[in-house]
C-alpha positions, 0 to 999 in steps of 0.5 A: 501470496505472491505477485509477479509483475512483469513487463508491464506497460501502460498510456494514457492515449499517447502519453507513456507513463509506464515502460517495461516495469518488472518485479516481485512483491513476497508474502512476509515483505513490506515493499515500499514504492518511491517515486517523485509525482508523476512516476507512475506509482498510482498508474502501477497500483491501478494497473494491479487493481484492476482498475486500468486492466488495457496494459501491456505485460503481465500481472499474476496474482498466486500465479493466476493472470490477473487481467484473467480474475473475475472481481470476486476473485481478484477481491480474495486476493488483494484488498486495497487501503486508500489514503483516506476515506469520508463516508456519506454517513457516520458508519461505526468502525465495526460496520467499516470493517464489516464492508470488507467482506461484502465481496463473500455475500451475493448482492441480496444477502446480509452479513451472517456470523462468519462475517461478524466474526472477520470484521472484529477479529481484524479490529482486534489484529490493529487493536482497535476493537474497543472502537468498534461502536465509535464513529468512523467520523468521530476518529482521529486521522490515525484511528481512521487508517487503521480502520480502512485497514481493518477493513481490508484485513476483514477482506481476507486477501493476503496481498495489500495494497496501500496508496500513500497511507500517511500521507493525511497524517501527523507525525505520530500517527504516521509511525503508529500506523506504518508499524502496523503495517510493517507488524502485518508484513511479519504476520505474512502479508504481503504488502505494496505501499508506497509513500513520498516520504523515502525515510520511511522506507529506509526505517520500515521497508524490506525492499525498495522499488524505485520508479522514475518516469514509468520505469523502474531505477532501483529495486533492492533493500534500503540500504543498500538501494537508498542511496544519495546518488537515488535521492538525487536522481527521483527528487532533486535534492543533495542528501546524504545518508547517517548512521545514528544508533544503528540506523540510517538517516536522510539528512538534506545538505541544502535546498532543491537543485536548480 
């Protein structure tokens, strides 16, 4: 699975909050977006999506122009994991996975065996399936992410997209769940994640794409691309970056610049 975005621009009305935004997003690669609110991360993966489909540029999916792809086969390509989700009812975690295949089925046909068998075979992938008769509700918030992102594994798209995915979660859980998905990024997903917090990329990602209004100021491996020259640039603040054991760290030196 490859996704190829290039060019790509987009306004609400007059407003410009995407300008000429080129890159690539592999199979086996988790790519982690980073941008201070506002920069255009959520336009991008609605761009991707299909969501806001009156942008200018390309988006290819598999080599196939997305803005070109009926919704079902968009759906066999990307699947999307929101930040959270709160169903009007208690649907137990198998019945959540099992709605990522509905896009196989016409609109008056059930779930058959081969859906079944998607939706605990993704559970099992998270290890999550001895919660398959549990409620969605009665989860934690962790449990809960690994459960949409069962969903979109049952989906059977090798591209996944993920908007601020720990953003509602602790700190443990948020390192739970991101390996994961840095676990399903080695199993040959591709994977669009973006995140506010930058020492998530810097521990988990492959690459960086660094978006500052609408457009694209570093693109490249963590630590070579996370820099405290970036830090500054996309949030305002004077960081500085550590080895400790072998790893980087973002040590902040004081408050947000005025």
């Amino acid at each position: 699975m490859k996704l190829n975005v290039s060019h790509l621009s987009f306004a609400y009305g007059s407003r410009a909050v995407l300008e000429d935004v080129c890159f690539e997003a592999r199979e086996g690669e988790l790519l982690c977006v980073l941008g201070p609110n506002g920069a255009g991360k959520s336009t991008l993966f609605k761009c991707v999506l299909g969501l806001l489909p009156d942008y200018e540029g390309q988006i290819l999916l598999d080599g196939a122009d997305a803005a070109a792809l009926p919704p079902r086969a968009r759906a066999n390509r990307v699947a999307y994991i929101p930040q959270s989700h709160a169903p009007a009812f208690n649907y137990s975690v198998f019945d959540v996975a099992l709605m990522g295949t509905t896009h196989q089925l016409s609109p008056i046909a059930s779930p058959g065996p081969r859906q079944r068998e998607s939706a605990m075979r993704a559970l099992a992938q998270l290890g999550i399936a001895g919660f398959a008769q549990r409620g969605f509700a009665n989860l934690s918030g962790g449990e809960q992410q690994l459960a949409l992102i069962a969903r979109a594994l049952a989906q059977q798209a090798r591209m996944l997209v993920m908007d601020e995915p720990t953003a509602n979660l602790d700190y443990g859980n948020q390192l739970r769940v991101l390996a994961r998905v840095r676990a399903l990024s080695r199993e040959g997903y591709a994977v669009l994640l973006s995140t506010h917090n930058p020492q998530h990329a810097l521990t988990y990602a492959d690459r960086i794409l660094a978006l500052h209004s609408g457009r694209v100021v570093a693109d490249g491996p963590p630590g070579e691309t996370l820099t405290q020259e970036l830090l500054g640039l996309l949030y305002g603040v004077d960081a500085r970056l550590v080895a400790i054991g072998g790893q980087k760290l973002i040590l902040p030196r004081s408050g947000v610049e005025e």
